[in-house]
Every structure is written in structure tokens, then in C-alpha cells.
C-alpha positions as CSV (number, residue, x, y, z in Angstrom):
1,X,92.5,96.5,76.9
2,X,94.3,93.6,78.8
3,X,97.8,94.4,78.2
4,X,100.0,94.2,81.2
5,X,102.7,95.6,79.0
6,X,103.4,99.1,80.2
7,X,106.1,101.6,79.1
8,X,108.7,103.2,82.1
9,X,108.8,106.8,82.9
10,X,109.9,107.8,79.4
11,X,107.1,106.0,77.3
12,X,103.9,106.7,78.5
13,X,104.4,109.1,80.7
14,X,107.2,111.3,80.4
15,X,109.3,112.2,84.0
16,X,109.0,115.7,85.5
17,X,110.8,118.2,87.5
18,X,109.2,118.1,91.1
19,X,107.0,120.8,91.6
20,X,107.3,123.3,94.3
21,X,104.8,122.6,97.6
22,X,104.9,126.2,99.4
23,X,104.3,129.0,97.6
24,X,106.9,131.4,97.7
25,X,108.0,133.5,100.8
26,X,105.7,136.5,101.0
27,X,102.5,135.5,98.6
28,X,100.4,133.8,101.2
29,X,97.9,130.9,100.6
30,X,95.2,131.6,98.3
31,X,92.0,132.7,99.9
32,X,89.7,129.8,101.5
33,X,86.7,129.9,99.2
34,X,85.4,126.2,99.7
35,X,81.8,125.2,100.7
36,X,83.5,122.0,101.9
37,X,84.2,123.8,105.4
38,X,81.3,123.1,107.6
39,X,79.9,125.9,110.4
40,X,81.1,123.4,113.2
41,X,85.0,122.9,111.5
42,X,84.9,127.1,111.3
43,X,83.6,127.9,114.7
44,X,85.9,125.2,116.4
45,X,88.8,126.5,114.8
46,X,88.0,129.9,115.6
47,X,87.2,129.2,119.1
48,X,89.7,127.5,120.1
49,X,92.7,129.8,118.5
50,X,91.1,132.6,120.1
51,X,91.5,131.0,123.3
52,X,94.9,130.6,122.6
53,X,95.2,127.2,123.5
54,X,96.4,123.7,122.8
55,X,94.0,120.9,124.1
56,X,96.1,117.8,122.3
57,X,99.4,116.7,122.5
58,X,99.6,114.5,119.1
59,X,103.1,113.9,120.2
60,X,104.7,110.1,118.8
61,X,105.4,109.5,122.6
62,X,102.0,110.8,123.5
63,X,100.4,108.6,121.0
64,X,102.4,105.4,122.0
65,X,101.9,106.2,125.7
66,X,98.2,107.1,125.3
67,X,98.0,103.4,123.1
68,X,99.5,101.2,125.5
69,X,97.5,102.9,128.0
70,X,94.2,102.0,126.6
71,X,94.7,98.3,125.6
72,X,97.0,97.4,128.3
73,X,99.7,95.9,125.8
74,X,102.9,97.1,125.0
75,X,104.0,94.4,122.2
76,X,103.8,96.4,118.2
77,X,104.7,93.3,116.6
78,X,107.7,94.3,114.2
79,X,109.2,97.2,114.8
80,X,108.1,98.7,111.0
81,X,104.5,100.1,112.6
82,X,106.4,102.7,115.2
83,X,109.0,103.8,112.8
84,X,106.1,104.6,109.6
85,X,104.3,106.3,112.7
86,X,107.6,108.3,113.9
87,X,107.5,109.6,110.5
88,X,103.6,110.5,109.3
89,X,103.9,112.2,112.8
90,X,107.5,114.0,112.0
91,X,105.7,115.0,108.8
92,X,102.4,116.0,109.7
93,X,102.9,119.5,109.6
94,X,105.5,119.6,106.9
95,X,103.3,121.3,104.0
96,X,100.7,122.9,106.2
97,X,100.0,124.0,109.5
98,X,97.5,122.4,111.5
99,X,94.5,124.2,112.3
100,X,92.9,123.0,116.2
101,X,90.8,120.5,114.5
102,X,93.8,119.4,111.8
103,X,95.5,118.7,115.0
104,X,92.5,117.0,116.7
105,X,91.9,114.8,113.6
106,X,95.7,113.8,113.9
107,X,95.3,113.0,117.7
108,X,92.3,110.8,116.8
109,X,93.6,109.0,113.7
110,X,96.8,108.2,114.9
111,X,95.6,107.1,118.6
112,X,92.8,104.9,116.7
113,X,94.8,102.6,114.4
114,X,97.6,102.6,116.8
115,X,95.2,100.9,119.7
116,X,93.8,98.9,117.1
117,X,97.4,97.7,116.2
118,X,97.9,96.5,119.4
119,X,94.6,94.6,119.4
120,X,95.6,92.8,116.2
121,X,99.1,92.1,117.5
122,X,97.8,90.9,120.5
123,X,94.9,88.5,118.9
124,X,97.8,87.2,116.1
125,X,99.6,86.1,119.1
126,X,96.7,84.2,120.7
127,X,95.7,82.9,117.7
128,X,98.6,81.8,115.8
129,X,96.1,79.5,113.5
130,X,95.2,82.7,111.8
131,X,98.2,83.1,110.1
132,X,97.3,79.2,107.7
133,X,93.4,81.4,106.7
134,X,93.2,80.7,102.7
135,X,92.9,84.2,101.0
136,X,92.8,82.6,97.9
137,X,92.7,84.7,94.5
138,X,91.4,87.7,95.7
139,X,90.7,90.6,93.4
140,X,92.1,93.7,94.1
141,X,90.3,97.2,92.5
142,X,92.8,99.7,92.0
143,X,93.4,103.0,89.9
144,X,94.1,106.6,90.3
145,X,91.3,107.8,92.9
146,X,88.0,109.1,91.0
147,X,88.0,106.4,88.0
148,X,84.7,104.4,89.3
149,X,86.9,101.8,91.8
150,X,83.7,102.5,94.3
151,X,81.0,101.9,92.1
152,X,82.9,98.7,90.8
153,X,83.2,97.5,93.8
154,X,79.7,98.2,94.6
155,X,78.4,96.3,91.7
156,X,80.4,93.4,92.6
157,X,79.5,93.2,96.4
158,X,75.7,92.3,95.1
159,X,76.7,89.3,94.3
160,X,76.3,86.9,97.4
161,X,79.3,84.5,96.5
162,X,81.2,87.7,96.9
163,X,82.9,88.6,100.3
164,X,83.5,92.3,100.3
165,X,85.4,94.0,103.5
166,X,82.9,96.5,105.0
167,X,83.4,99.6,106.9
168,X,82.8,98.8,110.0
169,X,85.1,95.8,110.3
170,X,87.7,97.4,108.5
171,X,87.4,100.3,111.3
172,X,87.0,97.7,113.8
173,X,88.8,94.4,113.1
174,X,88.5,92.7,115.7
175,X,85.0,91.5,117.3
176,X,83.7,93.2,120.6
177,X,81.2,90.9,121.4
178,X,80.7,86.8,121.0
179,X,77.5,87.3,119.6
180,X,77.7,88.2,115.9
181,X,75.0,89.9,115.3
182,X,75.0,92.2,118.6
183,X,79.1,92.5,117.5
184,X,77.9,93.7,114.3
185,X,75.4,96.6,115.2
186,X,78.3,97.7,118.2
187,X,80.8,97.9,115.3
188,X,78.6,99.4,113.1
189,X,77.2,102.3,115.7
190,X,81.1,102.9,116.6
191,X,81.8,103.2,113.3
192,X,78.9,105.4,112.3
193,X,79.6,107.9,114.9
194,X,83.1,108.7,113.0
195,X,81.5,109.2,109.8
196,X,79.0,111.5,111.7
197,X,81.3,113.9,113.2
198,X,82.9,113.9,109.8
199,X,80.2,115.1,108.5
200,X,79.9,117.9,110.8
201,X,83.3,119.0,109.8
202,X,83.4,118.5,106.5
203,X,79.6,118.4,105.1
204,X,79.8,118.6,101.4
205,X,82.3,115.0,101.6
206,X,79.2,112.7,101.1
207,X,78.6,114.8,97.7
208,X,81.9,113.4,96.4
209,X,82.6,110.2,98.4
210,X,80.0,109.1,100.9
211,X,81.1,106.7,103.8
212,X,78.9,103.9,105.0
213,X,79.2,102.5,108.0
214,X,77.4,99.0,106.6
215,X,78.7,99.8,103.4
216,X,82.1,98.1,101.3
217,X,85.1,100.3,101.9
218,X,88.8,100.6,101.1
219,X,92.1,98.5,102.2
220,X,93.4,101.9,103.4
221,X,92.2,101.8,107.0
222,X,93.6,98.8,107.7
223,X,97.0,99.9,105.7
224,X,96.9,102.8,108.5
225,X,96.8,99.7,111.0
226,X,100.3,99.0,109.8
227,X,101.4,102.9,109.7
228,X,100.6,103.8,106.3
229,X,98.6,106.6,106.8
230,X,96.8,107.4,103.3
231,X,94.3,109.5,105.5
232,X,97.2,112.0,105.7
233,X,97.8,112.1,102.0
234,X,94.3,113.0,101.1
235,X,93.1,114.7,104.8
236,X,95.7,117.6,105.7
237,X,98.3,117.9,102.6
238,X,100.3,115.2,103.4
239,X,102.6,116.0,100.1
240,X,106.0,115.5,101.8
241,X,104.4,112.5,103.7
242,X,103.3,111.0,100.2
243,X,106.8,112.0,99.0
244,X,108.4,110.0,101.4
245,X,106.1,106.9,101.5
246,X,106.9,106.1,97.7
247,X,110.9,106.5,98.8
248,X,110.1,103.8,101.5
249,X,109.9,99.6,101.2
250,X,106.2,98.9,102.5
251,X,106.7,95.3,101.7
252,X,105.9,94.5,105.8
253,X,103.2,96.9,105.5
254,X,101.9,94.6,103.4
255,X,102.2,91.7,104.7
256,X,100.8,93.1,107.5
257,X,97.3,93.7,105.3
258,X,97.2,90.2,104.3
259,X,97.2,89.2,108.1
260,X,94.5,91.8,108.9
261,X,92.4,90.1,106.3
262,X,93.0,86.7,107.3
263,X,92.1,87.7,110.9
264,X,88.6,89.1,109.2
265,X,88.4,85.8,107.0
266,X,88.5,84.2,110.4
267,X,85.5,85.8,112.0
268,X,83.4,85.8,108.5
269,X,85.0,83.4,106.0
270,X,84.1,84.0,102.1
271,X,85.2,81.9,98.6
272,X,85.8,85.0,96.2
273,X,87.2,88.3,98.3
274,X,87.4,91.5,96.6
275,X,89.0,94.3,97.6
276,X,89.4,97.9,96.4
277,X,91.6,100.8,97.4
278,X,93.4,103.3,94.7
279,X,96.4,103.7,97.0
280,X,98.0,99.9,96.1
281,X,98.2,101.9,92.1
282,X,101.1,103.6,93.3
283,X,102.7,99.8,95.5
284,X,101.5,97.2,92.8
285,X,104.8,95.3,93.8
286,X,104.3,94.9,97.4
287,X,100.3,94.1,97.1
288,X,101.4,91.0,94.7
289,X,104.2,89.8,96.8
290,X,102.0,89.9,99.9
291,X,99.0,88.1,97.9
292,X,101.1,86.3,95.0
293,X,98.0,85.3,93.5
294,X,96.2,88.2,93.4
295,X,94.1,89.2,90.3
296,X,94.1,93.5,89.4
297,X,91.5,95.4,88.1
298,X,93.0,98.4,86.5
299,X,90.0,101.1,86.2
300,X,91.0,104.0,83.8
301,X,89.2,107.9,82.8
302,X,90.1,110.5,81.1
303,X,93.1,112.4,83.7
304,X,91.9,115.8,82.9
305,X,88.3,114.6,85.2
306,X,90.4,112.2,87.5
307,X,93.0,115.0,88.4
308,X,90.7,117.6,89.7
309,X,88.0,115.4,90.6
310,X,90.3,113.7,93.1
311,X,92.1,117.8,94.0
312,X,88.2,118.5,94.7
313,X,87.4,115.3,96.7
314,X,90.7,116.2,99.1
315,X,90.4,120.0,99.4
316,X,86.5,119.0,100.9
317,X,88.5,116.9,103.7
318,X,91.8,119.0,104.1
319,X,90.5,122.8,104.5
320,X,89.5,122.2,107.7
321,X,92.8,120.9,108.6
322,X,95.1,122.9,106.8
323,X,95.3,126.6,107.7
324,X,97.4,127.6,104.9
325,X,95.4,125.6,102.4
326,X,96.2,126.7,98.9
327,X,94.3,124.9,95.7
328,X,96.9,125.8,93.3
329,X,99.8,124.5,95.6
330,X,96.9,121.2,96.3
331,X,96.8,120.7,92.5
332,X,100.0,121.1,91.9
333,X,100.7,118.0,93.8
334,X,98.1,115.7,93.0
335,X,98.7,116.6,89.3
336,X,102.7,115.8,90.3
337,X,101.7,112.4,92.6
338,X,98.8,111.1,89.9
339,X,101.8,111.1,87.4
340,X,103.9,109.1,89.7
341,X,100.9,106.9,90.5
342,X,100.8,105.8,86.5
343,X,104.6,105.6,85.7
344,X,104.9,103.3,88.9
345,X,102.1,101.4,88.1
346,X,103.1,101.1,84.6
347,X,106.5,99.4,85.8
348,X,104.8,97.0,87.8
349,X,102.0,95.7,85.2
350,X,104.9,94.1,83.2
351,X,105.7,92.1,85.9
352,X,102.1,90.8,86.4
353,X,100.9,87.7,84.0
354,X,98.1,89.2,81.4
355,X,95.7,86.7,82.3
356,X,95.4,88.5,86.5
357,X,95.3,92.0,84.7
358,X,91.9,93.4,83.6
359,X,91.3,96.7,82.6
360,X,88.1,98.6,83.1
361,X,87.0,101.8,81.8
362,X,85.2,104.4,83.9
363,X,82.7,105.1,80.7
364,X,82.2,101.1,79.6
365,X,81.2,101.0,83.5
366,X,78.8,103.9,83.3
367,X,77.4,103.4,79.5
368,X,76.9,99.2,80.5
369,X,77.0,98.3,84.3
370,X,75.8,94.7,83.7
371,X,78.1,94.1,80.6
372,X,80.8,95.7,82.5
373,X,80.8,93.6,85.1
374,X,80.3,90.1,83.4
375,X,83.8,90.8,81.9
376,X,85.0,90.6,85.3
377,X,83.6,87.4,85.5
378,X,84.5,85.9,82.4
379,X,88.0,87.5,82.0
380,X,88.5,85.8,86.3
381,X,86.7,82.4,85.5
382,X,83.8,83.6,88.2
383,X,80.6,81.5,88.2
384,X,78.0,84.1,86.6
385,X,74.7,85.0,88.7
386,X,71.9,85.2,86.1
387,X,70.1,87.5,89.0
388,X,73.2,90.0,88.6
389,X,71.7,92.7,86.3
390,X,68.7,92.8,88.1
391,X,70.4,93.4,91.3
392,X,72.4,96.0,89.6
393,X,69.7,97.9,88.0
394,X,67.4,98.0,91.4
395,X,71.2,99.5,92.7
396,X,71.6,101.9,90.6
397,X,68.3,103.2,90.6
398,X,68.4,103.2,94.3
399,X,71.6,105.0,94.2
400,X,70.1,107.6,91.7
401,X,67.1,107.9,94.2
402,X,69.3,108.9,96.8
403,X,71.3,111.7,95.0
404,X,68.3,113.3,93.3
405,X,67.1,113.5,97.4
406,X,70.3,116.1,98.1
407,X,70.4,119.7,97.8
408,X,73.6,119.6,95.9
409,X,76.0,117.7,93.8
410,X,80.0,117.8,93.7
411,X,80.9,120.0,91.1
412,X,84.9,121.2,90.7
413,X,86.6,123.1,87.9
414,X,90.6,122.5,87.1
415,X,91.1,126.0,87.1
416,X,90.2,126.4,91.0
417,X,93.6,124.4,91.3
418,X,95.8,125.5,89.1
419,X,95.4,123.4,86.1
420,X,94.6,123.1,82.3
421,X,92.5,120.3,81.1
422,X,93.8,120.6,77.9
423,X,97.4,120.6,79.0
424,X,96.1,117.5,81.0
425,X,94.8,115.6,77.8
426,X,97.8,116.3,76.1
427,X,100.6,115.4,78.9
428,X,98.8,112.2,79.7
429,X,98.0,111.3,76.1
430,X,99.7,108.1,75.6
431,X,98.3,106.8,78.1
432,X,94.7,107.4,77.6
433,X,95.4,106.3,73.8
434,X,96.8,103.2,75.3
435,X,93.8,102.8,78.1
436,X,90.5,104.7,76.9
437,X,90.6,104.4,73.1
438,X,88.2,102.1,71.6
């Protein structure tokens, strides 16, 4: 189960043809049959193209301009951050056309991380110390999305010797106020009201993957700091986008991560950090050369649940974005990107020593939280809290609580996009012998 051995594109998983992302001229998209479209998404949408008009300009000059405007600043650090936006902008229509509030979400993403880039460029500048912060070891949860890299990370937060990145700061790196704990409720309120007009939009999201404002969160909102925008991946069928990113070198991109995390470290320092974001699965190389001591946890499930799982997760987020949305074309190329995900990944765990490689299976985790977890501990040389599987049972429960309280659970079939769980097990069976057998 710790193996960092890993076979190229023709052992474990065998290459493909690429697979087509429109569907051919004259069939149309598939009728839009999700629940994940809220009321409010539909009746914008409608409104405004009804009115015929365009309220944004999401525009790579407009966003720049609008930027610079805002902070003040004009300084992007390297010139890497304004060429990855050039292109997520170039390509954000390239599989789908925006509906008003596709192109709204676009406007707001975009004009977000690119004032916050300027903020971080600016504070780097004034505070050149930041650059010698000790991220030392950290622990980095990755996988294909929908293989228990959440709940890991969860279970791992409890502990207090732990520093976990949190929503809020990761949406807001940089403090507003001097006093902490005032800074800490404005980031968290600023941070909330995002994840509240998300959920008008898109409603059924919390089913499969709820945000927190004051809860752990992933890497990729600061990656979008640095231009790497896996928002448009999962959000509005970024397929060409995602296409293009694994064609590109994102070594500054993450570089740029490490810095963002050292400029958190500054304002709330922590012994053991642990991170988690399935995107670095698919840029292995470029997390370890930006943290060359970095330790991986490799979480693995069965790719006929992953697969539609994660096809379910992003249709919830991208039908109100997309207004060609078509789930067989969707699963066609997260069933396409997952494979890429694993051969890359594959290539890369031969280059990392065994002994920073641990791999974790979504079932171990489910059937044994507590025992799951104390591998990561022993298999990492982390001092054991003997109050850990009490914290994690009152967690879980609470978490169990919580569902049982909602009206509905996330519930997705292969079929809806395009694809055979049994074809699944088969294509990817080398891998799961390799990954999930006991």
C-alpha cells in the first residue's frame, strides 16, 4: 500500500484517443434535467437574456483595469499570473457558452483573485522577511476528487498540533484588521457571503461538497491567486482550459503557493501544516519541487464511484454557467481528464522516496476513522494524541447529525453521463488491483 513505484501510461493505465468535447454539428446539448439549478440561477438567466443585455465586460483588459483600480497597485509580481489569466480568459468560452450568470461568475472570480494578487504582491514586497517562514514537512492530501481527501483532512484538523488552512484565509490572505480576532469574524463574514450566494445559484452543492467559511479548505483558491483557475475546470466546463493547463509548466505557480502559505504562516504560525487539494494529483512534480520536503497522501476508491461522483459534484456548479451543458459530453471528459490525472500521477510517485508516500483508502477511512488516521501518524513520525478517536467520533456523529437534518442527499448514476461502471472497473483495473486490493 506504500509503493511509490508506479507504471507509465502503458502499465497501469493504458493511453487513449482524446475524446471529442462538442457534440456533433446539428444534435444539440442534451436536455437540462438537473435539480442542481436553483430558482434564483434560472430566473436570472432568463431575465437578463430576455432583456437582451450584457451587464459585464469579463474582458482580460477589463479585469486588469478593474484590479489595479481597486488596490491602487499596478506591480503582478512575475509576469506568469497575467499570461495563465490571458489564457483561462481566452478559454472561457471555449466548450460552452456562458449563460448571464456563467459570465457574472467569471467577472467575479477572475476580478477576486486578481485583486488579491496584487495585495499579496504588494505585502511580499513590504515584507521581504516572509520569504525565510519555515514550512517545514508539510503534508499534502491529494487524489482524484471524490476519494475522501475532505473528510481526511477533516479528521486530521482535530488535532490541535495540527495547522490546517481554512476557508476564509485562503479566500482572504491577507489580514484586514490588526486585531485578530475582529480580522477573523470580517474574513470569515466576507467569506461566508460567497458561499451564500452560491448557494442560491446552485442549492443542491452543499449535498455533495459543502463550503465552510470557518471550515479547512483546499490549496486551489490560492493556486487561482497565481492564475490557475481550477474553479474553471470544475465550474463552467473548462475542458480545453484543463487541456491546456496540463500542456503548461506551473512550476512558478507553485512557487507562488508556497509564498502564499508562508505569508499565512506569518499571521498564524503552526508546527505540522496539512494541506489538501485533489488538483496537485494531476502536478505532483511542481508541488515537490516548490515544497521539497513535502510528505503525499495518496487517497484511492473504486473509479467507477469517483468518476461520476466527481461528473455529479461539477454538473451541480456548471449548469448554471453553461448554456449548452451536456452530461454525456461532461463525462466524457472527466472520464478522459481522471485517466490523465492517474497516469501523471503515476509518473511522478517514482520520483518521490517511499518513506513521504502514504496511501489511503477511501473504505479503510470509512470502515476505521481512528485506525485510519493513526497510520498517518505513525507511517509520518507525528506525536499521537490519545484524545484523537474521541474527537473523531463526537465529529463524525456530529457530521451524521447534520446530514440526517437535510431534505436530500447527493445521489448520481454513471449513466446520466455517458458511462459504464463496469467498463469503468475493467479500464482502470490495474490500478485498483494495485491501490484497493487487500
Amino acid at each position: 500500500m506504500n509503493s511509490a513505484a508506479g507504471e507509465g501510461d502503458t502499465g497501469l493505465l493504458q493511453a487513449a484517443e482524446p475524446l471529442p468535447l462538442r457534440p456533433e454539428a446539428g444534435t444539440g446539448a442534451l436536455p437540462l434535467r438537473s435539480s442542481g439549478v436553483g430558482r434564483l440561477a434560472r430566473v436570472v438567466n432568463a431575465t437578463i437574456s430576455g432583456l437582451g443585455i450584457d451587464l459585464l465586460d469579463p474582458s482580460f483588459d477589463a479585469i486588469v483595469a478593474s484590479a489595479e483600480r481597486r488596490v491602487r497597485r499596478s506591480d503582478w509580481g512575475s509576469d506568469g499570473f497575467l499570461r495563465r489569466l490571458r489564457t483561462a480568459v481566452d478559454l472561457a468560452e471555449a466548450d460552452s457558452r456562458l449563460t448571464p450568470l456563467g459570465r457574472l461568475a467569471c467577472h467575479v472570480i477572475y476580478n477576486w483573485h486578481a485583486t488579491n494578487r496584487l495585495r499579496i504582491v504588494d505585502y511580499a514586497k513590504c515584507h521581504p522577511e516572509v520569504a525565510d517562514v519555515e514550512i517545514e514537512k508539510p503534508i499534502f492530501i491529494t487524489g482524484l476528487y471524490r476519494t475522501a481527501t475532505t473528510n481526511l483532512h477533516n479528521l486530521l484538523s482535530l488535532d490541535a498540533n495540527h495547522r490546517v488552512p481554512w476557508c476564509w484565509e485562503l479566500c482572504h490572505p491577507l489580514a484586514l484588521y490588526a486585531n485578530p480576532e475582529r480580522d477573523r469574524r470580517a474574513r470569515i463574514r466576507r467569506t461566508a457571503r460567497r458561499w451564500w450566494l452560491g448557494d442560491m445559484i446552485a442549492p443542491n452543492q452543499k449535498y455533495a461538497h459543502e463550503l465552510r467559511a470557518d471550515g479547512p479548505e483546499e490549496c486551489f483558491f490560492l493556486l487561482a491567486n497565481s492564475g490557475f483557475f481550477v474553479q474553471q475546470i470544475i465550474g463552467w466546463c473548462g475542458y480545453t482550459y484543463a487541456r491546456t493547463l496540463e500542456e503548461t509548466d506551473l512550476s512558478d505557480a507553485y512557487q507562488e503557493l508556497r509564498l502564499q502559505y508562508q505569508v499565512l504562516a506569518a499571521q498564524r504560525p503552526g508546527l505540522q501544516w496539512i494541506m489538501k487539494c485533489p488538483q496537485h494529483l494531476w502536478f505532483l512534480d511542481e508541488l515537490v519541487k516548490a515544497f521539497p520536503d513535502a510528505r503525499i497522501i495518496h487517497t484511492h476508491r473504486a473509479v467507477a464511484e469517483a468518476i461520476p461522483s466527481l461528473c455529479s459534484l461539477s454538473a451541480i456548479m456548471a449548469e448554471p454557467m453553461a448554456a449548452d451543458f451536456d452530461p454525456v459530453r461532461h463525462g466524457q471528459f472527466f472520464h478522459e481528464y481522471c485517466r490523465s490525472g492517474l497516469q501523471r500521477a503515476m509518473r511522478s510517485r517514482k520520483r518521490i522516496p517511499a518513506d513521504r508516500l502514504l496511501d489511503i483508502r477511501m473504505t479503510d477511512l470509512t470502515r476505521d476513522p481512528a485506525g485510519t488516521v493513526r497510520k498517518v501518524y505513525d507511517h509520518f513520525g507525528l506525536t499521537w494524541d490519545d484524545a484523537m478517536p474521541a474527537k473523531i467520533t463526537a465529529h463524525l456523529e456530529h457530521e451524521s447529525a447534520r446530514r440526517g437534518t437535510r431534505s436530500r442527499k447527493h445521489s448520481y448514476t454513471a449513466d446520466r453521463f455517458g458511462l459504464d461502471a463496469k467498463a469503468l472497473s475493467l479500464e482502470f483495473a490495474d490500478y485498483e488491483r494495485e491501490f484497493l486490493d487487500d
